[in-house]
C-alpha positions as CSV (number, residue, x, y, z in Angstrom):
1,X,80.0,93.1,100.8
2,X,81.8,90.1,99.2
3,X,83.2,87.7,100.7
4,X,86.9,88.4,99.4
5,X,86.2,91.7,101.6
6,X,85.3,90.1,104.0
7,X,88.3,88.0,104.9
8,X,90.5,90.8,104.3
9,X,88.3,92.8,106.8
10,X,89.4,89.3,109.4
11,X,92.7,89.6,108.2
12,X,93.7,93.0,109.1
13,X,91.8,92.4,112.3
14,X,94.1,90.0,113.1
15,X,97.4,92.3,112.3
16,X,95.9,95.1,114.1
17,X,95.5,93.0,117.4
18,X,98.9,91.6,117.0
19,X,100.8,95.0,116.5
20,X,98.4,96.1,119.5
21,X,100.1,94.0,121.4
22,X,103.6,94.2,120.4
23,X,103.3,98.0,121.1
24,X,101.8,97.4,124.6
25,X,104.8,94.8,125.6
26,X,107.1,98.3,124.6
27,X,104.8,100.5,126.7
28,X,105.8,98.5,129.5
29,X,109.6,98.7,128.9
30,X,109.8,101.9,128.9
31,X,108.8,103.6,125.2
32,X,106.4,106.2,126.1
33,X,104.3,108.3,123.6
34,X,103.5,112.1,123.4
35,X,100.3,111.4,124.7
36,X,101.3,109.9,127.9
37,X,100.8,112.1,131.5
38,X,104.0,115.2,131.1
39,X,104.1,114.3,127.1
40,X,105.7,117.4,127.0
41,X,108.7,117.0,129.5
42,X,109.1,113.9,127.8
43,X,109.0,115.1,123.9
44,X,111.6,117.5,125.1
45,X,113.4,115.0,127.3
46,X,114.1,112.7,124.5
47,X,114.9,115.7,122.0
48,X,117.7,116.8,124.7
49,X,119.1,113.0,124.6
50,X,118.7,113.1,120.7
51,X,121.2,116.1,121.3
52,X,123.3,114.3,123.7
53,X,124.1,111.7,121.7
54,X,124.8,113.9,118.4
55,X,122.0,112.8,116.3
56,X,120.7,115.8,114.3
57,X,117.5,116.2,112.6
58,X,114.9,118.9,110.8
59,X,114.4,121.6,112.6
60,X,110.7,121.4,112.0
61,X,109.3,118.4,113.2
62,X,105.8,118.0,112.0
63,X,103.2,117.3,114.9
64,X,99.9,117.2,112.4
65,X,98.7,113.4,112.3
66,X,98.0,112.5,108.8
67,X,95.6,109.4,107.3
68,X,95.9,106.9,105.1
69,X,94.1,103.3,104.5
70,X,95.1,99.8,104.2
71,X,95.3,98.7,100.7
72,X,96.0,95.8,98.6
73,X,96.7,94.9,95.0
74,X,96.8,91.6,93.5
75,X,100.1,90.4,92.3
76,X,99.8,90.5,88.4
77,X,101.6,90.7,85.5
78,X,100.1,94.1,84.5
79,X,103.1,95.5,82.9
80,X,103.7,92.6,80.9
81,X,100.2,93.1,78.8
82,X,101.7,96.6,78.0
83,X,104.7,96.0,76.1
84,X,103.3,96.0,72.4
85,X,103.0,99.9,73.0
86,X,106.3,100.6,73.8
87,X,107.0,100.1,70.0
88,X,110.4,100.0,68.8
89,X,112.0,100.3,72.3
90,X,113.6,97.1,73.4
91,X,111.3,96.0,76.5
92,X,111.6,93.1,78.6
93,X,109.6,91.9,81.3
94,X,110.9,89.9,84.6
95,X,107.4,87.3,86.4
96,X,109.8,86.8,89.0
97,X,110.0,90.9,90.3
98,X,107.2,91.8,88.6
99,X,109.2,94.6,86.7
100,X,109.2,95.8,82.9
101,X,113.0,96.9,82.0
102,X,112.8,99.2,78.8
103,X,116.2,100.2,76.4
104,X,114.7,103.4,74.4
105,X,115.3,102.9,70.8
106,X,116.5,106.6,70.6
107,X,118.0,107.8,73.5
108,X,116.7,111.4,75.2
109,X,118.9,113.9,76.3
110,X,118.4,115.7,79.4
111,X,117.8,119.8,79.0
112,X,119.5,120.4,82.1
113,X,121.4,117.6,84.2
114,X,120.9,119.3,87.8
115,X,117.3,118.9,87.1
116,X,116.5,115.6,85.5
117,X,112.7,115.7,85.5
118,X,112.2,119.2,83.3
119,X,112.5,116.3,80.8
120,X,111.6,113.8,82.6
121,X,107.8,114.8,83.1
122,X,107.2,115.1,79.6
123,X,108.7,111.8,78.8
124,X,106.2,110.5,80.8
125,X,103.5,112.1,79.6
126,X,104.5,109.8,76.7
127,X,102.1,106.3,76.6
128,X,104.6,105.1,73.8
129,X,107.8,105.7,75.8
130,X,106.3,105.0,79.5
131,X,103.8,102.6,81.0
132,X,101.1,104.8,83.0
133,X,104.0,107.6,83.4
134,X,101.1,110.0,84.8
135,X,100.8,108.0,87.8
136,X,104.4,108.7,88.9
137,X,106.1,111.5,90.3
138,X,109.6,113.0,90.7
139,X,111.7,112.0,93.9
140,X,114.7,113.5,94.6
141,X,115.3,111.9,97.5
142,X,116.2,108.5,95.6
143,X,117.4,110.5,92.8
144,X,121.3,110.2,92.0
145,X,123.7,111.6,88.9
146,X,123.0,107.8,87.3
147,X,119.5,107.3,88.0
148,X,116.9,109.5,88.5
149,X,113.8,107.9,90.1
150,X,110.0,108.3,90.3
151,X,107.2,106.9,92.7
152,X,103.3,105.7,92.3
153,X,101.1,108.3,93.6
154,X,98.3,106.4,95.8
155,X,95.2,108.1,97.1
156,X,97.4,111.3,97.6
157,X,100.7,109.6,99.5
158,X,103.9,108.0,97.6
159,X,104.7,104.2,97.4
160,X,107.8,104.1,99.4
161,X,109.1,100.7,98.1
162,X,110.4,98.6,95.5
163,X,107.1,98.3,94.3
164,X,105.5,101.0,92.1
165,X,109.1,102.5,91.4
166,X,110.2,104.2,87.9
167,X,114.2,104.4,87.5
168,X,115.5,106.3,84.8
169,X,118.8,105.1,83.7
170,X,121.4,107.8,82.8
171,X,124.4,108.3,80.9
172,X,126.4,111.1,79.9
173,X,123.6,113.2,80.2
174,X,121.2,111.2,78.0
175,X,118.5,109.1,79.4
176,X,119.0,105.4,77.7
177,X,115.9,103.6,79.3
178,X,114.5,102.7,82.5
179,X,112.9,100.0,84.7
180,X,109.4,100.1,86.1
181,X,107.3,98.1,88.8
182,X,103.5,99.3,89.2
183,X,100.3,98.7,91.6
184,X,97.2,98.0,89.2
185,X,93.5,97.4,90.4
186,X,94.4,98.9,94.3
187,X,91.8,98.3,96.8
188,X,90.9,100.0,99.9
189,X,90.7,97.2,102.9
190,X,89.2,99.5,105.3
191,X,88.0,103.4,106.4
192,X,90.8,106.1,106.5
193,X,92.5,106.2,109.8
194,X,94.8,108.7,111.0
195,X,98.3,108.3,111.2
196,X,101.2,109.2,113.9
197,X,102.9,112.3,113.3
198,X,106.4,112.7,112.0
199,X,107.4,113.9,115.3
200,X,106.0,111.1,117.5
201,X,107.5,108.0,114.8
202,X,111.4,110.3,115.2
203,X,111.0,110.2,118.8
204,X,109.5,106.4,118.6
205,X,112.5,105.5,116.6
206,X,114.9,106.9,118.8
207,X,113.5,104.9,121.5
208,X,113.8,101.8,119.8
209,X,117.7,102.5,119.4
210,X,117.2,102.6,115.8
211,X,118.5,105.8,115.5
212,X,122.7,105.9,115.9
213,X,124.6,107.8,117.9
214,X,126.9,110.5,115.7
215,X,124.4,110.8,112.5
216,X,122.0,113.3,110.8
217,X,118.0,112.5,110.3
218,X,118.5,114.1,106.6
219,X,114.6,114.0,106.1
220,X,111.4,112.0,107.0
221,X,108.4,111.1,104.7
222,X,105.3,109.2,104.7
223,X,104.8,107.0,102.0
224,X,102.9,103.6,101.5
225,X,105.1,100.8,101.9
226,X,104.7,96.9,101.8
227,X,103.2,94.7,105.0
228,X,102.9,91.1,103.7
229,X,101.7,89.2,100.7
230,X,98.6,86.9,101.2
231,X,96.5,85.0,98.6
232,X,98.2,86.1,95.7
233,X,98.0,89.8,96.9
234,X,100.3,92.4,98.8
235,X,98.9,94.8,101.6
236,X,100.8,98.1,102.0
237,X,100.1,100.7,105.0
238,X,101.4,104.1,105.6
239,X,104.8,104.3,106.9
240,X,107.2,106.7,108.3
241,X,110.4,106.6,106.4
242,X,113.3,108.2,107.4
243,X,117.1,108.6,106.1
244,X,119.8,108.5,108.1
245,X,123.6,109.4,107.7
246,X,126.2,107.8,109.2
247,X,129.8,108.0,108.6
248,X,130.2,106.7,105.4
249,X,127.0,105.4,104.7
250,X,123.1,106.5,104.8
251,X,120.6,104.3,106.6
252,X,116.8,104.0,105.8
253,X,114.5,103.3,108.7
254,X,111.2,102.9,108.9
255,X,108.1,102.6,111.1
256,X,104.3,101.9,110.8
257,X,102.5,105.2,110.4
258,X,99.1,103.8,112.2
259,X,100.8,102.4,115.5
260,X,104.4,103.3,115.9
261,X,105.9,99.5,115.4
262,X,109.4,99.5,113.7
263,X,109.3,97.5,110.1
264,X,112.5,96.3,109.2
């Protein structure tokens, strides 16, 4: 084992015990978990006070616990080294972000507008149009009439952040470039672990009052999402995201998928 491992190995020790922690101080105010003695008078007491205060939500709540890893990547200018095979298409790269913004020399036009990727999966399929486009995959969720977005694939889960995001820029039905962030040379920090349920981080949320009064839980995903940047490299986790409507706007929220601690 070399010694870079190991003092990420001491590093995530060291979050672990702190979220530890922080999630025992809320034990002892009153957040209580599925697991606790009557788990189930208390799943459905919170579901009733979900009701109560008109928040709505899928009506099927996942219960299975999931896994995931920590995992890091150093902070690099990969997509910068892969501009010369882009070709004609006007590509510009930002250090500061970390993202490659690309004007297609020809613009593409959609097959069908109401479903973006029937094109977009084969354009990137396309190394000379799209840097490491097989990596990505369609979301909806993000998706809008203007830009139509896809997300890294990780060991089987989404990136659900600004990093490892392809946007799609569109206009009048023609797809006139994009811009592109990307995870290169991920490593696994430590062993698969599982994960909290979908259920169990809703009810969590709703505990922590991050859920308001009059809206709609539209969906919930789990995705891998950013923790903090050390030593010139970012750790992500698994996290529970959730949208959220609200009158006149939607919310995102989001919570740590290995111990239930909000991440704002």
């Amino acid at each position: 084992m070399n010694f870079r491992r190991i003092e990420w190995i001491f590093l995530i020790a060291f979050i672990a015990l702190d979220i530890f922690l922080i999630g025992a101080y809320y034990n002892q105010n009153g957040v209580e978990t599925e697991k606790d003695t009557g788990d189930i008078r208390t799943t459905t007491s919170v579901l009733r006070s979900l009701k109560d205060d008109q928040i709505s939500y899928p009506k099927k709540l996942s219960t299975k616990e999931e896994a995931g890893y920590y995992i890091a990547n150093p902070n690099d200018d990969y997509l910068s080294t892969k501009i010369d095979q882009l070709g004609e298409n006007k590509a510009e790269y930002s250090k500061h972000d970390k993202k490659l913004s690309v004007t297609f020399d020809k613009k593409i036009k959609l097959s069908n507008s109401d479903q973006p990727e029937k094109t977009l999966d084969e354009v990137i399929k396309n190394s000379s149009l799209v840097v490491e486009g097989n990596k990505y995959q369609y979301e909806p969720n993000f998706s809008s009439k203007n830009e139509v977005v896809y997300t890294q694939v990780v060991y089987g889960e989404r990136l659900s952040s600004e990093e490892g995001m392809l946007k799609f820029n569109i206009s009048n039905g023609y797809v006139i470039g994009y811009s592109q962030t990307y995870l290169q040379d991920i490593e696994i920090l430590r062993e698969k672990k599982k994960t909290i349920s979908q259920k169990r981080a809703l009810i969590w949320l709703y505990q922590y009052n991050k859920l308001p009064a009059n809206s709609k839980v539209k969906w919930g995903k789990l995705g891998y999402t950013k923790l903090l940047s050390v030593n010139g490299s970012t750790v992500y986790i698994p996290a529970w995201n959730f949208a959220v409507k609200t009158e006149g706007s939607t919310i995102y929220r989001r919570i740590n998928a290995f111990n239930g601690a909000v991440m704002e």
